[in-house]
mmCIF file of the N, C-alpha and C atoms, coordinates in Angstrom:
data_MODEL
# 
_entry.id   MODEL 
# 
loop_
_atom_site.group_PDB 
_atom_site.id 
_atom_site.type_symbol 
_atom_site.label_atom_id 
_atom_site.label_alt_id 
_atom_site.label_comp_id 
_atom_site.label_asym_id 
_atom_site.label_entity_id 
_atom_site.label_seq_id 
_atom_site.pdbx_PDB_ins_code 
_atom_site.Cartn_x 
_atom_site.Cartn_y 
_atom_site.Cartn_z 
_atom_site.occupancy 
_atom_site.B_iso_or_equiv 
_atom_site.pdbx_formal_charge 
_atom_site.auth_seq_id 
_atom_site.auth_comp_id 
_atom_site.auth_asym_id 
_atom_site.auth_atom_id 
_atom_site.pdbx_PDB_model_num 
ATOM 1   N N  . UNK A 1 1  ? -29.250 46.522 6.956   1.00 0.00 ? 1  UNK A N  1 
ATOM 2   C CA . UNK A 1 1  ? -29.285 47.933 7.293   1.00 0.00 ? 1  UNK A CA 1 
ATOM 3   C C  . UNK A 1 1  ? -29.103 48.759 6.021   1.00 0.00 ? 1  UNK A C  1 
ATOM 4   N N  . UNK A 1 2  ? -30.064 49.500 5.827   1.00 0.00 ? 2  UNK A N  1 
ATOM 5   C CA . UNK A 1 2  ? -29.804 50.556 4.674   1.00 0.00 ? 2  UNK A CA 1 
ATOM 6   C C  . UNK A 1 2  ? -29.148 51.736 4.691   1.00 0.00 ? 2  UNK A C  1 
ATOM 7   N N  . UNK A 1 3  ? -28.379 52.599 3.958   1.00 0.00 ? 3  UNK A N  1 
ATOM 8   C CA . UNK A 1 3  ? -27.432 53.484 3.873   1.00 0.00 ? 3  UNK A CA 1 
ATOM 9   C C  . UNK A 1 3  ? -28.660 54.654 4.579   1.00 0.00 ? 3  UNK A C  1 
ATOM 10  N N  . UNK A 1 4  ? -27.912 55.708 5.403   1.00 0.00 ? 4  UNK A N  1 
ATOM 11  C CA . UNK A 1 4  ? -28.790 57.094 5.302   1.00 0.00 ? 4  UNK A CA 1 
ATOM 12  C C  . UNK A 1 4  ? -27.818 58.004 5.432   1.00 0.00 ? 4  UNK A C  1 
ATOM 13  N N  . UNK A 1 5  ? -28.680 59.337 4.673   1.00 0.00 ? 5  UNK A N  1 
ATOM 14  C CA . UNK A 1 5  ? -28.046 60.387 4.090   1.00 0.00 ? 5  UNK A CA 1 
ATOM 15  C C  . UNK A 1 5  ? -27.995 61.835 5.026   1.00 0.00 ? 5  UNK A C  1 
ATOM 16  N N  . UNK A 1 6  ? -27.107 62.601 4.790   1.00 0.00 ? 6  UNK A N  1 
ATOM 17  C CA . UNK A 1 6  ? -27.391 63.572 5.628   1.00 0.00 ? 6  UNK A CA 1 
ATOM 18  C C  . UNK A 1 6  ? -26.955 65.154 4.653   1.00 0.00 ? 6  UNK A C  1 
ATOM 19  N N  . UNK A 1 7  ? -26.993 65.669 5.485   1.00 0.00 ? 7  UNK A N  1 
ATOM 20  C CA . UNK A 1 7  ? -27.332 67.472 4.635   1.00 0.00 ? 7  UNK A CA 1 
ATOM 21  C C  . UNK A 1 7  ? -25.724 67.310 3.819   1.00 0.00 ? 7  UNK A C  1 
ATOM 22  N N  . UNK A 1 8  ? -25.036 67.225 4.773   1.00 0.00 ? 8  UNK A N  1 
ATOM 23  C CA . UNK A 1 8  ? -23.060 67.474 3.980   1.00 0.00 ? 8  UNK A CA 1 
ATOM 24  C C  . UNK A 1 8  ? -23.499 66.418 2.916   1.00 0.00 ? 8  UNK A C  1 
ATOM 25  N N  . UNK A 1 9  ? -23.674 65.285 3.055   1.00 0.00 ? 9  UNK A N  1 
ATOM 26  C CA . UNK A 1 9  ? -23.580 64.158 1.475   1.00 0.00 ? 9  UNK A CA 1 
ATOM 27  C C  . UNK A 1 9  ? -24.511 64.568 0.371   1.00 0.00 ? 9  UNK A C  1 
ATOM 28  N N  . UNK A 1 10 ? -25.890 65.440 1.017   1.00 0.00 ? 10 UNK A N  1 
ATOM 29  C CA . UNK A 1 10 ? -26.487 66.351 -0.210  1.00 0.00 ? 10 UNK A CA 1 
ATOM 30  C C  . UNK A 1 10 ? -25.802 67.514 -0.740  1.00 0.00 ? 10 UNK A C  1 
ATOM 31  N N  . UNK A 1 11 ? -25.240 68.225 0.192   1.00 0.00 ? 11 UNK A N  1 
ATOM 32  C CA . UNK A 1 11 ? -24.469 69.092 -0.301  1.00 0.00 ? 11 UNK A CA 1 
ATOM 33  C C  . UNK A 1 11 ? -23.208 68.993 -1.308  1.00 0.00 ? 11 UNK A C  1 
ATOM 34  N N  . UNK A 1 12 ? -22.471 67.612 -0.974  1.00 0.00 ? 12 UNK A N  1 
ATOM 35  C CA . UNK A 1 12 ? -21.688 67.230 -1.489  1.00 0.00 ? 12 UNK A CA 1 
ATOM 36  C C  . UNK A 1 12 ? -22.219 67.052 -2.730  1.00 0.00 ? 12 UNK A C  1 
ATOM 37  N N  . UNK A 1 13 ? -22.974 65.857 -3.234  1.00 0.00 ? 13 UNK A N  1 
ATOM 38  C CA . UNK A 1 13 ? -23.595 65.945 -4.543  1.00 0.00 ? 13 UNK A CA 1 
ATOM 39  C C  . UNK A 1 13 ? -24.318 66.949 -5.528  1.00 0.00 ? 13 UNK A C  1 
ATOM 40  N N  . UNK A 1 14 ? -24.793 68.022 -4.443  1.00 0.00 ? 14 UNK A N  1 
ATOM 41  C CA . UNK A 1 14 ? -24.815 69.334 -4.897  1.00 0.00 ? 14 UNK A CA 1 
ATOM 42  C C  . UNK A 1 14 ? -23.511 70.177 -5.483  1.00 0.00 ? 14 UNK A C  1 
ATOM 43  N N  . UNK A 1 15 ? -22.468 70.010 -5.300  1.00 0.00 ? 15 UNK A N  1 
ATOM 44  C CA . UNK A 1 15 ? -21.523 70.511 -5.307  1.00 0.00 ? 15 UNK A CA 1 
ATOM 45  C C  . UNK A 1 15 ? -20.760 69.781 -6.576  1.00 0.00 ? 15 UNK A C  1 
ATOM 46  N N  . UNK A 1 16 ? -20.961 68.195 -7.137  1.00 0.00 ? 16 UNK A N  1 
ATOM 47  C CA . UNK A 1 16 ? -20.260 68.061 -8.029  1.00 0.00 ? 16 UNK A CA 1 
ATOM 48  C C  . UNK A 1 16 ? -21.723 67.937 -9.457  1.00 0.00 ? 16 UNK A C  1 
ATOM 49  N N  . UNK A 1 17 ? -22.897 68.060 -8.686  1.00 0.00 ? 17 UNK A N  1 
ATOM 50  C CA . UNK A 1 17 ? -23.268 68.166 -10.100 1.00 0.00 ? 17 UNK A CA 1 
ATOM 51  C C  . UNK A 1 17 ? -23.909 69.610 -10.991 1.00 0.00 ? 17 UNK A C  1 
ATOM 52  N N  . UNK A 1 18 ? -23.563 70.517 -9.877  1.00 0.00 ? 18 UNK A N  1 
ATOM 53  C CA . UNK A 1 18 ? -23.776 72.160 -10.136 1.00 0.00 ? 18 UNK A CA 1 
ATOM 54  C C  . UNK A 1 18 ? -22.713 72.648 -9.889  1.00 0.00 ? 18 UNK A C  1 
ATOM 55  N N  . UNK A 1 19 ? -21.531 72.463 -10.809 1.00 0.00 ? 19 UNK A N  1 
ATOM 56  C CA . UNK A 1 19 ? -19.853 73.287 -10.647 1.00 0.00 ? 19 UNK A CA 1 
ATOM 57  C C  . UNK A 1 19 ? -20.029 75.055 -10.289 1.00 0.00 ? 19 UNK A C  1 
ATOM 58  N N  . UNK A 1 20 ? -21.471 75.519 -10.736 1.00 0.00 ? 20 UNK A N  1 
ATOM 59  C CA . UNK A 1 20 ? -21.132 76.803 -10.000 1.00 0.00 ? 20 UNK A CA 1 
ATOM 60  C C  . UNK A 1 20 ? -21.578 77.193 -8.948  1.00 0.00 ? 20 UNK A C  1 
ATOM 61  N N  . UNK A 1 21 ? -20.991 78.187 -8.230  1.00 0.00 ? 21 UNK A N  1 
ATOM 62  C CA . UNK A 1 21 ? -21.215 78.487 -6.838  1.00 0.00 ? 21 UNK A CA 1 
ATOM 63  C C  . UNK A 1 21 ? -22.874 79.464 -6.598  1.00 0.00 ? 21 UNK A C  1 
ATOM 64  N N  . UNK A 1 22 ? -23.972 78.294 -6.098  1.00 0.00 ? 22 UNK A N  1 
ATOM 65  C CA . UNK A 1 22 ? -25.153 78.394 -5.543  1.00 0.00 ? 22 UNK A CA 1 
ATOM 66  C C  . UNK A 1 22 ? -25.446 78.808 -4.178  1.00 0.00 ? 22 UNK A C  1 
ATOM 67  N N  . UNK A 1 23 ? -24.948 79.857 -3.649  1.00 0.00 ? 23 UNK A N  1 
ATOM 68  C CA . UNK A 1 23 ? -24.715 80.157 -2.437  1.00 0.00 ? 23 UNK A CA 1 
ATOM 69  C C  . UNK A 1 23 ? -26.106 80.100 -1.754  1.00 0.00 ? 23 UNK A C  1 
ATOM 70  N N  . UNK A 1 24 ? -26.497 78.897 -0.760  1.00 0.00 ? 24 UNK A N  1 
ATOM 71  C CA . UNK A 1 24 ? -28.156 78.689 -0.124  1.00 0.00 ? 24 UNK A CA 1 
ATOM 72  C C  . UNK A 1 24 ? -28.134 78.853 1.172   1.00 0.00 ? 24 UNK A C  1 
ATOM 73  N N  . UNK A 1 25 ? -28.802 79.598 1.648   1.00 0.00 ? 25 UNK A N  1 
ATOM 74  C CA . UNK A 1 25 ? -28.467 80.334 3.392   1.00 0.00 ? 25 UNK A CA 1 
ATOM 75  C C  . UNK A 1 25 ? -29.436 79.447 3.731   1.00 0.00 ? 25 UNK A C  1 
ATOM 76  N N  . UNK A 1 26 ? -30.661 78.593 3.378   1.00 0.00 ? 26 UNK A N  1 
ATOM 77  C CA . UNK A 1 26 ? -31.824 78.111 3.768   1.00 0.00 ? 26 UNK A CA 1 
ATOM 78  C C  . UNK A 1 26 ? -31.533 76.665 3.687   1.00 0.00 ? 26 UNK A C  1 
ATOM 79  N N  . UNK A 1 27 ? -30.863 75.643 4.688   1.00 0.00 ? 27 UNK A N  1 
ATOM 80  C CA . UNK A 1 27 ? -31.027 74.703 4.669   1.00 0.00 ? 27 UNK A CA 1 
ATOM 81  C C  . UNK A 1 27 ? -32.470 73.787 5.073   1.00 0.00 ? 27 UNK A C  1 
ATOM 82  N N  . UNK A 1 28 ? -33.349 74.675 5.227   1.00 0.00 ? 28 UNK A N  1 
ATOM 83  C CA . UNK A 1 28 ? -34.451 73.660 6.277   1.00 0.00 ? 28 UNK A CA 1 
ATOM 84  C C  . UNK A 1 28 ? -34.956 72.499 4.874   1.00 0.00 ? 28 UNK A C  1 
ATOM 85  N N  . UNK A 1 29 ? -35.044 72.706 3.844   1.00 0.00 ? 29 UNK A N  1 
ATOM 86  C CA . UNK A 1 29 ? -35.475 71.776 2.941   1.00 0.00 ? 29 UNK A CA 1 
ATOM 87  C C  . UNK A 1 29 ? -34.702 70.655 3.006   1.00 0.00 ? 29 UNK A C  1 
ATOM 88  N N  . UNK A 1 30 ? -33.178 71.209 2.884   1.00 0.00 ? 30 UNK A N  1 
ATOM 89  C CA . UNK A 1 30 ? -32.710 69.333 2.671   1.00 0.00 ? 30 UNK A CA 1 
ATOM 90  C C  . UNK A 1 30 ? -32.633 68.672 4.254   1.00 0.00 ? 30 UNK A C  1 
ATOM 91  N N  . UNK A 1 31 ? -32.837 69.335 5.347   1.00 0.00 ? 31 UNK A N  1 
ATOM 92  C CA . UNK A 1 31 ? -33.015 68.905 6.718   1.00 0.00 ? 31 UNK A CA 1 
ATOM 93  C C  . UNK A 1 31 ? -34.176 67.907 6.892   1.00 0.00 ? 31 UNK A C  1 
ATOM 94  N N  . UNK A 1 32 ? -35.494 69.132 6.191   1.00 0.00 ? 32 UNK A N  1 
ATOM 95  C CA . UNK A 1 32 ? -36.653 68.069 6.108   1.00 0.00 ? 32 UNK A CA 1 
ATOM 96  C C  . UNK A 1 32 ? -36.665 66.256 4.986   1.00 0.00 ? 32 UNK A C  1 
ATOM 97  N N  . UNK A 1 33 ? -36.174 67.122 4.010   1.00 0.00 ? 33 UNK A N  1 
ATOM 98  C CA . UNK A 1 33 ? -35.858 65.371 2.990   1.00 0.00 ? 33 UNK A CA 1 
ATOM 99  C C  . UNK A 1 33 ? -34.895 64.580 4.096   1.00 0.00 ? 33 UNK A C  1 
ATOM 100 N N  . UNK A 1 34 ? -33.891 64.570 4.517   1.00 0.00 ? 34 UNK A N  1 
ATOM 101 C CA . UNK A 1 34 ? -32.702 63.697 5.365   1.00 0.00 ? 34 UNK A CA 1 
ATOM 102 C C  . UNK A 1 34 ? -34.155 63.134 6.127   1.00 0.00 ? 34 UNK A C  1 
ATOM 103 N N  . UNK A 1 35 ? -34.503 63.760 7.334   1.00 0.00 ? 35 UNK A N  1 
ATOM 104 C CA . UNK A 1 35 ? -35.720 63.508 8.083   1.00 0.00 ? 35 UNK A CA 1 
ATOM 105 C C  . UNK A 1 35 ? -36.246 62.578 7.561   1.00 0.00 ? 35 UNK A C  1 
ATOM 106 N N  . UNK A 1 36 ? -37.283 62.935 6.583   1.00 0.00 ? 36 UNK A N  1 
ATOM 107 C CA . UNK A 1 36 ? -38.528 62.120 5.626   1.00 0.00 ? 36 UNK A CA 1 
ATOM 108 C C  . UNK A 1 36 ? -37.682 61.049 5.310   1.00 0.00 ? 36 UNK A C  1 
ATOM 109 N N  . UNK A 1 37 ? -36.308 60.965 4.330   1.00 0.00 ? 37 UNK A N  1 
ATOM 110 C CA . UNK A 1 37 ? -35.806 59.725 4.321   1.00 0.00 ? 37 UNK A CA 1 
ATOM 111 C C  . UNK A 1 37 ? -35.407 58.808 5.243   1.00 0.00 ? 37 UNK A C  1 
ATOM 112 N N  . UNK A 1 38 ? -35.362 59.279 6.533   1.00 0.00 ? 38 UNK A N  1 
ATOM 113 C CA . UNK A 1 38 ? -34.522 58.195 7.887   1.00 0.00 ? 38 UNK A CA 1 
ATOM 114 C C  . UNK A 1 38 ? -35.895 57.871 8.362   1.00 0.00 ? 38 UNK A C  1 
ATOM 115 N N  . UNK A 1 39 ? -37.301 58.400 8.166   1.00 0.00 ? 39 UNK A N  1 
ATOM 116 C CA . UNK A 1 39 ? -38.431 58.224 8.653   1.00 0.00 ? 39 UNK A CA 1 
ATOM 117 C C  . UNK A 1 39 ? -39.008 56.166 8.498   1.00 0.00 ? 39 UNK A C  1 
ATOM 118 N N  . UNK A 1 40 ? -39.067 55.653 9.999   1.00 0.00 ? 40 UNK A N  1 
ATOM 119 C CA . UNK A 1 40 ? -39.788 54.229 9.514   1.00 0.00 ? 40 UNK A CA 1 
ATOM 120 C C  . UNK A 1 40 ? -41.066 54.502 9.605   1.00 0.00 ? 40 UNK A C  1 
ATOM 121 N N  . UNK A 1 41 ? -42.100 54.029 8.275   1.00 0.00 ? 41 UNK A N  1 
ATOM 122 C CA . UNK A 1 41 ? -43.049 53.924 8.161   1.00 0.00 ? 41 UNK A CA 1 
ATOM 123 C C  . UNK A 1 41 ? -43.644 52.786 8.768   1.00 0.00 ? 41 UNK A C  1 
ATOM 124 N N  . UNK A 1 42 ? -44.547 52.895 9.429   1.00 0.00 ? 42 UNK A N  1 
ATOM 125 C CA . UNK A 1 42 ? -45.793 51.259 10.216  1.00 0.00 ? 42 UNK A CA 1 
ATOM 126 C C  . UNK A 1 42 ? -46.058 51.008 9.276   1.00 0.00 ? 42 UNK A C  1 
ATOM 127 N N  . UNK A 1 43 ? -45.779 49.801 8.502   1.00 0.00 ? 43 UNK A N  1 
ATOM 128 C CA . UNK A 1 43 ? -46.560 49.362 7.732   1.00 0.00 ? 43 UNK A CA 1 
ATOM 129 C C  . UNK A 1 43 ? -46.710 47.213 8.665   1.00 0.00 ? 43 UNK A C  1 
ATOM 130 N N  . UNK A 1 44 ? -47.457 47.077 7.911   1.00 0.00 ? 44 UNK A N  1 
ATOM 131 C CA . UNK A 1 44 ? -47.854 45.169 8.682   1.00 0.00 ? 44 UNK A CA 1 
ATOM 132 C C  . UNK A 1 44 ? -46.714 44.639 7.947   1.00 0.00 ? 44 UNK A C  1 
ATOM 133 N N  . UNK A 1 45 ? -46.650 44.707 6.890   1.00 0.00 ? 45 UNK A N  1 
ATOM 134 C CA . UNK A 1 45 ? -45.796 44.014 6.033   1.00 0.00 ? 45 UNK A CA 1 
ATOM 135 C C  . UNK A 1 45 ? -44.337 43.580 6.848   1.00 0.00 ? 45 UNK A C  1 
ATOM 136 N N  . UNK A 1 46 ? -43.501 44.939 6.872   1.00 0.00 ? 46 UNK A N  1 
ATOM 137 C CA . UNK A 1 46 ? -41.637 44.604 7.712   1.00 0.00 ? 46 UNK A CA 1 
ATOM 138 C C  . UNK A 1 46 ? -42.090 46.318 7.941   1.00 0.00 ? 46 UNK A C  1 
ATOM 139 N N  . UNK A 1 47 ? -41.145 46.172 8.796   1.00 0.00 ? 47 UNK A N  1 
ATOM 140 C CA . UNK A 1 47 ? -40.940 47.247 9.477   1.00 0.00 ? 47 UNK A CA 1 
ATOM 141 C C  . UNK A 1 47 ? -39.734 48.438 9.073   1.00 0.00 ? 47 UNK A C  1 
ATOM 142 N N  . UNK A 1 48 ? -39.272 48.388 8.391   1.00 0.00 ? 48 UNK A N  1 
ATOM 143 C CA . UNK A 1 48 ? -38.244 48.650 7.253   1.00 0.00 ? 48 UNK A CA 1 
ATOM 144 C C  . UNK A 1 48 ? -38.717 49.429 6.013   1.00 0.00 ? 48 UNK A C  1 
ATOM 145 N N  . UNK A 1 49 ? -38.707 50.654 5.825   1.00 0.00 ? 49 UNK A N  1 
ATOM 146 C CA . UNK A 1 49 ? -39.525 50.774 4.273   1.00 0.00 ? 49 UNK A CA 1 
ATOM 147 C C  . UNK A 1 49 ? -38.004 50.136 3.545   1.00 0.00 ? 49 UNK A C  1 
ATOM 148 N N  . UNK A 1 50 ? -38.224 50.147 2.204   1.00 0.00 ? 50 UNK A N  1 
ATOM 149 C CA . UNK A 1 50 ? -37.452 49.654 1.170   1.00 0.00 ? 50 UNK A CA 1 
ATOM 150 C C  . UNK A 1 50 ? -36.634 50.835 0.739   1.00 0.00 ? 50 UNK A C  1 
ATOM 151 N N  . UNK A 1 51 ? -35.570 50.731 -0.349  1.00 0.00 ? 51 UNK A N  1 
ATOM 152 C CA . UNK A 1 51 ? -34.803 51.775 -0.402  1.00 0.00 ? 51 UNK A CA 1 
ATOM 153 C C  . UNK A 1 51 ? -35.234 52.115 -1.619  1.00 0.00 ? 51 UNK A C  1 
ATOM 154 N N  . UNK A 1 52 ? -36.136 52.109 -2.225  1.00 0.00 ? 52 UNK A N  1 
ATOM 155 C CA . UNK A 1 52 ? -36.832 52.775 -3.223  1.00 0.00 ? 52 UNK A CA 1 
ATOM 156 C C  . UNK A 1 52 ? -37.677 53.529 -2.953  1.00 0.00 ? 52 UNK A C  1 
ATOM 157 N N  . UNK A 1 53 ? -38.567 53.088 -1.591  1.00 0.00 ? 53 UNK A N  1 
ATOM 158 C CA . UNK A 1 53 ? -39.476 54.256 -0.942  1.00 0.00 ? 53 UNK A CA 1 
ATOM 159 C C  . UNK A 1 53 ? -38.166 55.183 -0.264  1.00 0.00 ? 53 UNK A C  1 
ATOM 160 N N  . UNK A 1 54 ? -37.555 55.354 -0.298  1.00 0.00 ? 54 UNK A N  1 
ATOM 161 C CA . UNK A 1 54 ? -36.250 56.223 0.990   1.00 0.00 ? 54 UNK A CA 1 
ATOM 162 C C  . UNK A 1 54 ? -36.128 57.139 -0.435  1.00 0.00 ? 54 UNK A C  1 
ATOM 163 N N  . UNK A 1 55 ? -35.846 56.808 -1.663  1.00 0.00 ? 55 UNK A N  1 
ATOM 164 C CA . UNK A 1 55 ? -34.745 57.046 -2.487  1.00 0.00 ? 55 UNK A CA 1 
ATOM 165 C C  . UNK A 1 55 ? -36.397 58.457 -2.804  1.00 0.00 ? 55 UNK A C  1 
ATOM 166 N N  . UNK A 1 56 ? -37.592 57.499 -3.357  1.00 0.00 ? 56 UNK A N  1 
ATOM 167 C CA . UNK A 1 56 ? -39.094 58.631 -3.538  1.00 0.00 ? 56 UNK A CA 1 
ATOM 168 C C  . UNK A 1 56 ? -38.636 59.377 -2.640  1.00 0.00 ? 56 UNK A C  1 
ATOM 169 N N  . UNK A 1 57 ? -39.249 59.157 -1.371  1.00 0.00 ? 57 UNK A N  1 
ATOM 170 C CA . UNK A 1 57 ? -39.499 60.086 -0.325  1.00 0.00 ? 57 UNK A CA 1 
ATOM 171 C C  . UNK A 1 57 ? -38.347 61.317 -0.512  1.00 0.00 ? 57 UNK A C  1 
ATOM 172 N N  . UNK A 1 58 ? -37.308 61.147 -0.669  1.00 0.00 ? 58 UNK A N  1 
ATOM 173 C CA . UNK A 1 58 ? -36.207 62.103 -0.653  1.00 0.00 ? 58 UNK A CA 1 
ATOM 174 C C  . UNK A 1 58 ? -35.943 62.891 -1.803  1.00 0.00 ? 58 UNK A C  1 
ATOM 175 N N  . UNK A 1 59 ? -36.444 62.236 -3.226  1.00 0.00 ? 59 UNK A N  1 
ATOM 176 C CA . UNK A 1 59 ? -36.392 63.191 -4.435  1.00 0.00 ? 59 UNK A CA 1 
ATOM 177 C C  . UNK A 1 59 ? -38.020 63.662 -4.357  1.00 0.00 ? 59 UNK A C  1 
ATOM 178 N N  . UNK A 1 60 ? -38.512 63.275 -3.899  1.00 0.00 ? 60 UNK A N  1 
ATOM 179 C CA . UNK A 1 60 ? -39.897 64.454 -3.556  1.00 0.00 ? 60 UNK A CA 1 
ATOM 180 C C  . UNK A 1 60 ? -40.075 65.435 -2.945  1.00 0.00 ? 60 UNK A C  1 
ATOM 181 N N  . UNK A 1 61 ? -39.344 65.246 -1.525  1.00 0.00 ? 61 UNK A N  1 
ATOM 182 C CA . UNK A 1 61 ? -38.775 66.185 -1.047  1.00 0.00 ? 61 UNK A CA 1 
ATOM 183 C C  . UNK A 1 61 ? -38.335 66.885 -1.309  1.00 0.00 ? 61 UNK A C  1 
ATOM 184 N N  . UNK A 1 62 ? -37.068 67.030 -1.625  1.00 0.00 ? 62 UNK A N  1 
ATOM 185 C CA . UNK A 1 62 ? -36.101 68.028 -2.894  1.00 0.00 ? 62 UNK A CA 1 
ATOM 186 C C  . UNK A 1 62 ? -36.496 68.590 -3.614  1.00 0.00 ? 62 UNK A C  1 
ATOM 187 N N  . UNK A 1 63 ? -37.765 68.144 -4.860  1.00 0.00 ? 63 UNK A N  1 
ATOM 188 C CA . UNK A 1 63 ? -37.813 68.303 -5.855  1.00 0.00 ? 63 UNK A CA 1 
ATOM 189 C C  . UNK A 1 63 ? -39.117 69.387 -5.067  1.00 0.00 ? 63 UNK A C  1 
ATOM 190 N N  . UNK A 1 64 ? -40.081 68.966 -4.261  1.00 0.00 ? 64 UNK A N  1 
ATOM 191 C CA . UNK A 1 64 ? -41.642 70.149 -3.838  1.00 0.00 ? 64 UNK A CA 1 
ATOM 192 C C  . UNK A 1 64 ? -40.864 71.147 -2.929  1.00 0.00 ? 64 UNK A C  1 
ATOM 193 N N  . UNK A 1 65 ? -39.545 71.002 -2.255  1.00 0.00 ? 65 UNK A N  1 
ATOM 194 C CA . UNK A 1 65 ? -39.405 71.888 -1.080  1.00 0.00 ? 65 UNK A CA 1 
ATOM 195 C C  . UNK A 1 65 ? -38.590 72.700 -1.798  1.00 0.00 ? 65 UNK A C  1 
ATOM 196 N N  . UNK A 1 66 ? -38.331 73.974 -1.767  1.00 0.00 ? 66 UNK A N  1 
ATOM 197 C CA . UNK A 1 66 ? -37.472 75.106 -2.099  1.00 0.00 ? 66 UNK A CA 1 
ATOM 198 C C  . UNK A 1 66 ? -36.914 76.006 -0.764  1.00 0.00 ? 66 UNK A C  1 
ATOM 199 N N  . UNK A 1 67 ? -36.106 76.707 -0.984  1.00 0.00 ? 67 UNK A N  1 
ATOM 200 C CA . UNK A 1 67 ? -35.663 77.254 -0.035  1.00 0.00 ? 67 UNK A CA 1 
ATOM 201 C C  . UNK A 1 67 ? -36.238 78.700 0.145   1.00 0.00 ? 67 UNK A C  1 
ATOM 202 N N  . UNK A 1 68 ? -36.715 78.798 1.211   1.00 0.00 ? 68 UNK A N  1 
ATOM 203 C CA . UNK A 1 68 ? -37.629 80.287 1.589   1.00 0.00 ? 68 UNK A CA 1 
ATOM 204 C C  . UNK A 1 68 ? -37.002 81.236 1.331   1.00 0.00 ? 68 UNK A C  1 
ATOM 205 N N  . UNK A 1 69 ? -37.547 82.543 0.063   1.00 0.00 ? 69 UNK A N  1 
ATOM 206 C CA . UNK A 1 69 ? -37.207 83.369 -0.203  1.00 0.00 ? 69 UNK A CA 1 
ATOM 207 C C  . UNK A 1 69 ? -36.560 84.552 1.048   1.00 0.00 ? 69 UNK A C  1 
ATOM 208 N N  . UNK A 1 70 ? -37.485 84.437 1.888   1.00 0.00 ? 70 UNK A N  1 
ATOM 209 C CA . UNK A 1 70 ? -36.723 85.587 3.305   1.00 0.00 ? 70 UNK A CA 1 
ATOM 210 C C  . UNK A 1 70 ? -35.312 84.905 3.437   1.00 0.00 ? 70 UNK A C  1 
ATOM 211 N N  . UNK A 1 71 ? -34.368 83.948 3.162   1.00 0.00 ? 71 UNK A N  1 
ATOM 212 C CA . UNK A 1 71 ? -33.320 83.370 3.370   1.00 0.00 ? 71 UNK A CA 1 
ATOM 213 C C  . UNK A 1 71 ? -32.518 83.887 2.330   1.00 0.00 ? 71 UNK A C  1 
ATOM 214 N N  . UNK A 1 72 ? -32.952 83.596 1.554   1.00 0.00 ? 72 UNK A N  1 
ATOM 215 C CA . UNK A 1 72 ? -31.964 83.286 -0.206  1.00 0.00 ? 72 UNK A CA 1 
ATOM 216 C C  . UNK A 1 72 ? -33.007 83.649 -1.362  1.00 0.00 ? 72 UNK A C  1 
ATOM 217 N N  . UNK A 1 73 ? -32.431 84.704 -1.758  1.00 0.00 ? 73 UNK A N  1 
ATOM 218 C CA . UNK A 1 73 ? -32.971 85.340 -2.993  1.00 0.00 ? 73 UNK A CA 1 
ATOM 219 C C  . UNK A 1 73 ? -32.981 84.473 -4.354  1.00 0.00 ? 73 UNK A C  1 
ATOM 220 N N  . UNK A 1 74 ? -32.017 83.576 -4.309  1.00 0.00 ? 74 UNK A N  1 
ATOM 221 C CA . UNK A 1 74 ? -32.350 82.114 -5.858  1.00 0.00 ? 74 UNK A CA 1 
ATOM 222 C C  . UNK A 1 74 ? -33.337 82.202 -5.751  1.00 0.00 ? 74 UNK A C  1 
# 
């Protein structure tokens, strides 16, 4: 069974590697990455993606999704 992540444990790591206060009213981005990462892909192979596809899928996420300006002016 592989580890999965959720919005508080992003937030959390948000929190110790940006010491200043980023105040983000727009969570739907890291909602969608958590999502995309707990997502099982069909593949023939196992039924399981690997935790290197979990680990992609989730810094891609992060990294293309931003938080909608009508929310949070950052």
């Amino acid at each position: 069974m592989s580890p999965y992540i959720d919005v508080p444990w992003l937030l959390d790591v948000q929190e110790r590697a940006v010491p200043e206060d980023l105040t983000v009213s727009d969570y739907s981005a890291l909602v969608a990455a958590v999502a995309r990462h707990k997502t099982r892909v069909p593949v023939l192979a196992e039924a399981d993606p690997d935790t290197a596809w979990k680990a992609a899928a989730l810094l891609h996420t992060v990294v293309s999704l931003s938080p909608l300006p009508f929310r949070n002016s950052l």
